[in-house]
C-alpha positions in Angstrom: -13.0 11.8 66.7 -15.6 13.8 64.4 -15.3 13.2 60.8 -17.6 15.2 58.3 -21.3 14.5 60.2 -20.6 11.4 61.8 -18.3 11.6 65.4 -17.8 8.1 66.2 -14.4 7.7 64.3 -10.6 6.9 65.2 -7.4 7.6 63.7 -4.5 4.9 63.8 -1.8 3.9 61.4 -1.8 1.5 58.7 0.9 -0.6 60.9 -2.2 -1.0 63.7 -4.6 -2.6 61.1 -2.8 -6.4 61.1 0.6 -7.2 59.9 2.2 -5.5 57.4 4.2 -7.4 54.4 6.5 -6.5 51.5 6.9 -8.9 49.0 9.8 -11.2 47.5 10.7 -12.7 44.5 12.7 -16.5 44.9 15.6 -16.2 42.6 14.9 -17.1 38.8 17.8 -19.7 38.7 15.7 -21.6 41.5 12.7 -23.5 39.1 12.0 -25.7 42.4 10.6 -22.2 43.3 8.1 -22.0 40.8 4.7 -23.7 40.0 1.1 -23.0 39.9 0.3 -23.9 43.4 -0.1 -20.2 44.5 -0.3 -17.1 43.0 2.5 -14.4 42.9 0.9 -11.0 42.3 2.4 -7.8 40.7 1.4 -4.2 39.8 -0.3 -4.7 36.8 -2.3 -7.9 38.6 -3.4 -5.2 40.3 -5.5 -3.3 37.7 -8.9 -4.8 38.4 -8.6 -3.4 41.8 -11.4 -4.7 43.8 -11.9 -7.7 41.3 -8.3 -8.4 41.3 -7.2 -11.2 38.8 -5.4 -14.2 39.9 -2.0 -13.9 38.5 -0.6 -15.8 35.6 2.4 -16.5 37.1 2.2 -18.9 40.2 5.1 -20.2 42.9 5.2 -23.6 43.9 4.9 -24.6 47.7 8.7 -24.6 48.3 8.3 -21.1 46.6 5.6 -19.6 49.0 7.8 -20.4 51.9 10.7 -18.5 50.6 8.5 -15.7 49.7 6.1 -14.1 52.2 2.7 -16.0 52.2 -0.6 -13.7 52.3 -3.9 -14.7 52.8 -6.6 -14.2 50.8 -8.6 -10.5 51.3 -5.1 -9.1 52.0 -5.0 -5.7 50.5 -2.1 -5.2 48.0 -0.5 -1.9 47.2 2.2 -0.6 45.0 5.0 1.1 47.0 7.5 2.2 43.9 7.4 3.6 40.6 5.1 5.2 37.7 1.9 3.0 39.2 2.9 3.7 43.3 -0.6 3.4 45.2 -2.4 1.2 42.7 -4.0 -1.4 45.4 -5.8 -4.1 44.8 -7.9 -6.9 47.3 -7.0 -10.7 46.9 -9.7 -13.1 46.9 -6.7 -16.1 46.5 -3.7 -16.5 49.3 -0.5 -16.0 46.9 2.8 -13.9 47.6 3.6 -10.8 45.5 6.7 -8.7 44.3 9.0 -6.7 46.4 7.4 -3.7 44.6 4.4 -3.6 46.8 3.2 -3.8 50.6 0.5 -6.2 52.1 -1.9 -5.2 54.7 -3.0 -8.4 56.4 -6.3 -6.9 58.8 -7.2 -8.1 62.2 -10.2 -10.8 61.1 -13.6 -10.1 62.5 -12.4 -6.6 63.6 -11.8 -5.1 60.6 -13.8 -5.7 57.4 -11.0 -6.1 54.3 -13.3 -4.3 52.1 -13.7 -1.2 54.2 -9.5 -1.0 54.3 -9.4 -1.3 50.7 -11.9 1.1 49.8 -9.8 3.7 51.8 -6.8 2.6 50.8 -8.4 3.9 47.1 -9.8 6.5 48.2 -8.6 10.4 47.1 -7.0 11.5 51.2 -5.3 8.3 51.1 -3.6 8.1 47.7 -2.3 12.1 48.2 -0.7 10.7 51.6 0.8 7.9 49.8 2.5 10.2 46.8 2.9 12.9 49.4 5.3 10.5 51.7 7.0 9.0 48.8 10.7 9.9 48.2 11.1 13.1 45.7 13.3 11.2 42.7 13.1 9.8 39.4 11.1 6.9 40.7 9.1 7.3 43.7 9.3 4.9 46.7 7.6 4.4 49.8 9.6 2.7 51.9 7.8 0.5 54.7 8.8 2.7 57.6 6.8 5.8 56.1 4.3 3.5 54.8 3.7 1.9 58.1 3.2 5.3 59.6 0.2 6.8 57.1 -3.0 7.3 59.0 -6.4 5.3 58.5 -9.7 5.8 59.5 -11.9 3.9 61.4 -15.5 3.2 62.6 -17.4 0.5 64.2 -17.9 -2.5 62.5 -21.7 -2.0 61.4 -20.8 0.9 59.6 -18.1 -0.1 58.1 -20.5 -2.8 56.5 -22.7 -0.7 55.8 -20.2 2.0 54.1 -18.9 -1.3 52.0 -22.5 -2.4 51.1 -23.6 1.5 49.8 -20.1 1.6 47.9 -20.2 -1.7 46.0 -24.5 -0.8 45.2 -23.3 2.7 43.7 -20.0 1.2 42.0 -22.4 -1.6 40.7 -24.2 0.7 38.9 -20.9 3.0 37.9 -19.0 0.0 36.9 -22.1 -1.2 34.2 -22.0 2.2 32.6 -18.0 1.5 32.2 -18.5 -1.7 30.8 -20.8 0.2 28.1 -18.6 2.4 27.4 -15.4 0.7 27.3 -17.0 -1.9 24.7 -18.4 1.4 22.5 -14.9 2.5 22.3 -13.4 -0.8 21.4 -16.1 -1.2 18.7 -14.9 2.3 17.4 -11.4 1.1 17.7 -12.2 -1.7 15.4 -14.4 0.7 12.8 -11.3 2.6 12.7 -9.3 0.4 11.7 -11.4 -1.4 8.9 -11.5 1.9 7.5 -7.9 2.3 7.7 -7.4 -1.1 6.1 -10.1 -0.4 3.0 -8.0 2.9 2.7 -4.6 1.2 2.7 -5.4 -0.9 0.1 -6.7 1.5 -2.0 -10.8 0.3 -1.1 -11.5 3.3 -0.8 -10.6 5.2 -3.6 -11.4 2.6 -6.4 -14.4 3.9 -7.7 -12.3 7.6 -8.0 -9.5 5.8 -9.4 -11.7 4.2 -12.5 -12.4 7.8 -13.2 -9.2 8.7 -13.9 -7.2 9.1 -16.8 -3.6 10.4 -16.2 -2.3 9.0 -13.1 1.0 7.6 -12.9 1.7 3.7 -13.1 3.7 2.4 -10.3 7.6 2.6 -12.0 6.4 6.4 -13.2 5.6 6.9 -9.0 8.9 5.2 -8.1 10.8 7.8 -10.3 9.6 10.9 -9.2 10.3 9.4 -5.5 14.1 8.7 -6.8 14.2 12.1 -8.5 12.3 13.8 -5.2 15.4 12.3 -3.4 18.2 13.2 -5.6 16.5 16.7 -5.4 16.6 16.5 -1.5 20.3 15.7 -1.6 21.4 18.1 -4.1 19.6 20.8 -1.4 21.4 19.2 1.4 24.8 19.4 -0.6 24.5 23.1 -1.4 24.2 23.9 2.0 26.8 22.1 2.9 29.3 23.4 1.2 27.7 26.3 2.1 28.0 25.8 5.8 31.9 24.8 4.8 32.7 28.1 3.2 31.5 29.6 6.5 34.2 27.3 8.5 37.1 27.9 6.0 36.3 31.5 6.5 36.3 31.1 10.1 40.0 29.6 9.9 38.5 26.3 10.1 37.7 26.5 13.2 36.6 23.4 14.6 35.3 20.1 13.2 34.7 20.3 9.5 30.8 19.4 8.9 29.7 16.3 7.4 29.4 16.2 3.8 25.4 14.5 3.6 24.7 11.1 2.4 24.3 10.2 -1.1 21.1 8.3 -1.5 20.8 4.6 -1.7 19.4 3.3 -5.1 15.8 2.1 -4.6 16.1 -1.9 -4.7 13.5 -3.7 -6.5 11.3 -6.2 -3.7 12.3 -9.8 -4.0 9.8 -12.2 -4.5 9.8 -13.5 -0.9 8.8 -9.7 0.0 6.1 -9.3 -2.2 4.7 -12.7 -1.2 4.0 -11.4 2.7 2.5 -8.5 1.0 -1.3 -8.1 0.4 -2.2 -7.2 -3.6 -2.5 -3.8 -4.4 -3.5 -1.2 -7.4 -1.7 -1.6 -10.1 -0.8 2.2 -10.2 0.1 1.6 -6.5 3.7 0.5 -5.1 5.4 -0.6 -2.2 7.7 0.9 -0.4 9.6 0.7 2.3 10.1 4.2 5.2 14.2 4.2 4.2 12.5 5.4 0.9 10.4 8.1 0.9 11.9 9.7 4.3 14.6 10.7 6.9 14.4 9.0 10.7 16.1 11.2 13.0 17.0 9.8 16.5 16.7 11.2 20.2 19.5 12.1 22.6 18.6 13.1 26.1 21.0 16.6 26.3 23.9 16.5 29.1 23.9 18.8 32.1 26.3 20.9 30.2 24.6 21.2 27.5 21.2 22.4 28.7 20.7 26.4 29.3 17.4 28.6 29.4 17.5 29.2 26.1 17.5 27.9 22.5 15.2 24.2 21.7 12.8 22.4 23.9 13.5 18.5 24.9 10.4 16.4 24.7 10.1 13.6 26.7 7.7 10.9 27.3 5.2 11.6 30.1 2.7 9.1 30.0 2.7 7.1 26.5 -0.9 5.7 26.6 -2.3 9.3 24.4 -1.0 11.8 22.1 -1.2 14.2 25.2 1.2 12.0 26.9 4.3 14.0 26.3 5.6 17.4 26.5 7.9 20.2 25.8 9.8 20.1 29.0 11.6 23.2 30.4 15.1 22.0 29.6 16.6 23.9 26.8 19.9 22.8 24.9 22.1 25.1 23.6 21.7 25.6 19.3 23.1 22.1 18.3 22.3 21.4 15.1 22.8 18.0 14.4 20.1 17.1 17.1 17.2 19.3 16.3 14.3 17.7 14.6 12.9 19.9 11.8 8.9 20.2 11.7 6.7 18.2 9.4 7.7 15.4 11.3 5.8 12.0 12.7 7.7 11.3 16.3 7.1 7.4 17.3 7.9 6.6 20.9 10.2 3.2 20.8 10.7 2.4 24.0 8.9 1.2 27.1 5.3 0.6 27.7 3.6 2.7 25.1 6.2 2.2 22.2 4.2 2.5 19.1 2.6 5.7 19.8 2.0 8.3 17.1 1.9 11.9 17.4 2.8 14.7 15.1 5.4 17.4 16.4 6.8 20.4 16.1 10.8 21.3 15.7 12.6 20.2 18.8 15.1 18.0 20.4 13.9 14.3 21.5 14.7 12.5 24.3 16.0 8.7 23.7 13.0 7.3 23.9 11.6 9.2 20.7 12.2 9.0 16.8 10.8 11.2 14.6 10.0 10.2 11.0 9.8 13.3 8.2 8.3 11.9 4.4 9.3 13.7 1.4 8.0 17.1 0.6 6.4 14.8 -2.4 4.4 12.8 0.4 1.4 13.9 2.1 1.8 14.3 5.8 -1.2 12.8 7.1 -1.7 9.7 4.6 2.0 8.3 5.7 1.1 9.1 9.5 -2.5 7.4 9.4 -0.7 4.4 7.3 1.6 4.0 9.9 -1.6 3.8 13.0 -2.8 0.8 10.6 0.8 -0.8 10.6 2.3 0.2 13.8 0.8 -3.3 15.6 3.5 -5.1 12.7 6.1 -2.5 14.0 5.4 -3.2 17.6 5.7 -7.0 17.4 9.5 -6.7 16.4 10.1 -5.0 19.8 12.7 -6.7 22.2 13.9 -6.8 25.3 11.9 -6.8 28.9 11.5 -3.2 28.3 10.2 -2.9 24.7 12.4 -1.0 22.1 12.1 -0.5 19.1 15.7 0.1 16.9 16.2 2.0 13.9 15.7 -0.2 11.2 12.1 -1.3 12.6 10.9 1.5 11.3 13.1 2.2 8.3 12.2 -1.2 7.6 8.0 -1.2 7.5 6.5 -1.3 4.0 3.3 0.8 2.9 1.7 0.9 -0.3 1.8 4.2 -2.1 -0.5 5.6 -4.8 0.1 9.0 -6.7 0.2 12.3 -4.2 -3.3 12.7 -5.9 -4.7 9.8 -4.6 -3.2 10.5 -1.7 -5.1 13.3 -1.3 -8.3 12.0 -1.9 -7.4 8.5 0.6 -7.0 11.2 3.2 -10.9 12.8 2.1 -12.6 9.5 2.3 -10.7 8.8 5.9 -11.6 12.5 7.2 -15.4 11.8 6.2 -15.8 8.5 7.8 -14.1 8.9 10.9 -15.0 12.5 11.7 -18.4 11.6 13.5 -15.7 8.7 15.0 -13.5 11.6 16.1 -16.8 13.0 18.0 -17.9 9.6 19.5 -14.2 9.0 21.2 -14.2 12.1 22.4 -17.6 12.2 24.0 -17.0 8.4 25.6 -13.2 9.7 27.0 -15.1 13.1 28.6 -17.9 10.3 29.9 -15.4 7.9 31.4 -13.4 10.7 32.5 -16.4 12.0 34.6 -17.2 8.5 35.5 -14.1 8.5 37.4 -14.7 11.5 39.4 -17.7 10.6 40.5 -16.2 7.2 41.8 -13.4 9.4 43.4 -16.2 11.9 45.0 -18.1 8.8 46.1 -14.8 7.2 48.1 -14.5 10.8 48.9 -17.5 11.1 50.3 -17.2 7.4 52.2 -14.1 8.7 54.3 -14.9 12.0 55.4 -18.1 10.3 57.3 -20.3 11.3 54.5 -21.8 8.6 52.7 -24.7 7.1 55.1 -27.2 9.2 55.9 -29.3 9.0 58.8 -31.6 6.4 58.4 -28.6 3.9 57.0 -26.3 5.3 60.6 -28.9 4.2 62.5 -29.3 0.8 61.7 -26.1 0.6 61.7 -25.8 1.9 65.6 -28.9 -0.8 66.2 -26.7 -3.7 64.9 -25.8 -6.6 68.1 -22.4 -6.3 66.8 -21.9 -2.4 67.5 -19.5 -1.1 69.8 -17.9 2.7 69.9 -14.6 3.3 67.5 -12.6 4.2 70.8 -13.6 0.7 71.8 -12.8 -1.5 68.6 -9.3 0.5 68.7 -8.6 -0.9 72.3 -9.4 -4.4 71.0 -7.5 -4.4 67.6 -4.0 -2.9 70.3 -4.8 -5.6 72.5 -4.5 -8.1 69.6 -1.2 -6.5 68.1 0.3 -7.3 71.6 -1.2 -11.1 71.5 0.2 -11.6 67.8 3.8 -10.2 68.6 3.4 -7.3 66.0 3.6 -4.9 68.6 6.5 -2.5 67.3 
């Protein structure tokens, strides 16, 4: 079979490359199952890829024999869900979850490394998503998975195809390493500027300088008058929106007459004691205070149309970019919009915590959205809360992480006068502009790194990658044979080891 410039290449299926396993778990209940014997790989075990890490988790021999045993330079790939076709190479025999497949090669006719270069490589991964079932969460079962076709050549070049791989990646994955620690070093400049501002560092040589600014009770009053000012609004439109229903011969549930603000609580002792110092003209407060938390609700089938307020949902909660306005639209229902000026906070999942500011919508479940007072600037209480949200984050439960209500409602940040406010969000804007510049440039740098790994694999499986000098001695090695004739040798051994379908 010709592929790209090279001819002397075979197609099969991935069932004809060795045995093919899915995983197990041994029941929980059984701790006889459990050690640290052997290792017992998942998905996210997976991440190193090629450098897999030994799971954390291990079985004990009893375990391994009611799981599936694999050797070591199996190739491992996920079969279901958000992460289906993340693979990953073994270098330690172990068992994994029933949420991937194991491809076991033929030894000494197929080179491990070769399969799970492939098996990363762009045409594969599009036949993997391609063949995966079309719902909420994507499987591959093994039938379909057994059937996806592989490439191969003889075993020289598939050496050699390895060998030019791992020299380019070696060089590739060096440049990552760079710039994956200059991003973590801006991560951690970011947040000592964040901390210095939170504290008021950073404003206390403007601070000295000034003469009128409120003390700390003077804030907390115009934050309780702000409030009662808030509620008076929300009352006269109420009664307002009740007229309209008497008029319409109350038709319908009568509205909800708002909330009357709680009192503002002075901070016990054992409060202020977990609490760093701060300015004097500064207080703390908790979110309850000095905002509204409105709550998601994914919309019903009934309630969604082609008109009226977009839904967003979470699409991928590692970036601000991670969600979007999705097509649903519920009909006008009040009580669920979120109004704009608000700060929405993903609380569920893997990338609870995330900030992002929004627009007015509806939410999914998955999504809260925080509004301050018209009295609090925007962007000081959103860039408090990326210094606190690790504190938030740690009081999520469950195996999925969620965060509740009062998590949020329930996180403290110190507060200085809207002018210093202001002038916190200056000093912040000024040191972490050229910061802004420097993640960007590193995420458009890793983000081309990436293609360029994906054009080299690319390149690998097309027939591509050698060039003529490197094909030759590759056709000169003792061990050389035609594709056509490493195929008949790897069916003859399916029929020797039973796997013969």
């Amino acid at each position: 079979m010709q592929i790209g410039n090279f001819i002397d290449w075979v197609e099969l299926n991935i069932d004809e490359l060795g045995e093919i396993k899915t995983g197990s778990t041994p029941p929980k209940s059984r701790p006889e199952y459990y050690g640290i014997d052997y290792p017992f790989y998942k998905p996210t075990d997976l991440n190193a890829g090629y450098n897999t890490r030994t799971s954390i988790d291990g079985l004990s021999e009893l375990g391994i024999q009611k799981a599936r045993f694999i050797p070591e330079n199996a190739i491992l790939i996920t079969c279901i869900g958000a992460t289906i076709g993340k693979a990953g190479i073994i270098r330690k025999a172990g068992a994994c979850n029933q949420q991937i497949n194991a491809i076991v090669p033929y030894e000494k006719l197929l080179n491990p490394n070769f399969v799970y270069f492939q098996t990363t490589a762009p045409k594969f991964q599009k036949e993997i998503k391609h063949n995966a079932s079309a719902t909420t969460l994507p499987i591959l079962n093994k039938g379909k998975f057994e059937k996806l076709p592989f490439y191969i050549c003889p075993i020289p070049e598939q050496r050699a195809i390895v060998a030019k791989i791992e020299q380019l990646f070696s060089d590739w994955d060096n440049g990552i390493v760079n710039l994956k620690k200059a991003q973590e070093q801006l991560k951690i400049y970011r947040q000592a500027v964040l901390k210095k501002a939170f504290v008021g560092e950073l404003t206390r040589k403007w601070r000295e300088e000034q003469t009128d600014l409120p003390s700390a009770e003077e804030l907390l009053q115009q934050i309780k008058e702000e409030r009662e000012r808030h509620y008076q609004k929300q009352l006269d439109e109420w009664k307002k929106t009740v007229k309209g229903w008497e008029d319409n011969g109350k038709d319908g549930k009568k509205p909800s007459r708002p909330k009357k603000p709680k009192e503002l609580p002075p901070l016990s002792e054992g409060e202020l004691k977990e609490l760093p110092e701060l300015p004097e003209v500064w207080c703390w407060v908790k979110l309850d205070v000095i905002g509204k938390l409105f709550c998601g609700q994914s919309p019903s089938t009934s309630e969604v149309n082609t008109e009226g307020y977009g839904t967003l949902y979470i699409t991928g909660p590692e970036q601000w970019n991670g969600v979007k306005i999705k097509n649903d639209k519920w009909t006008e229902y009040p009580k669920r919009i979120v109004p704009d000026g608000c700060i929405f906070i993903t609380v569920k999942g893997a990338g609870v915590g995330t900030l992002f500011p929004g627009v007015s919508c509806t939410i999914g479940r998955d999504i809260y959205a925080y509004r301050p007072l018209e009295i609090i600037n925007f962007e000081f209480v959103i860039n408090a809360l990326r210094h606190g949200i690790d504190l938030v984050i740690m009081k999520a439960k469950g195996d999925i992480p969620g965060l509740s209500k009062n998590h949020i409602l329930d996180h403290f940040i110190g507060l200085p006068s809207i002018e210093e406010q202001n002038q916190i969000i200056c000093e912040i804007e000024t040191r972490l502009s050229v910061c802004d510049k420097l993640e960007a440039t590193i995420a458009e740098a890793l983000q081309k790194s990436e293609a360029l790994r994906q054009s080299i694999l690319k390149r690998a499986f097309e027939g591509k990658l050698l060039n003529e000098k490197e094909l030759e001695e590759a056709r000169n090695a003792p061990d050389w044979e035609p594709a056509a004739k490493l195929l008949e040798r790897i069916k003859t051994e399916k029929e020797k080891t039973g796997n013969k379908k």
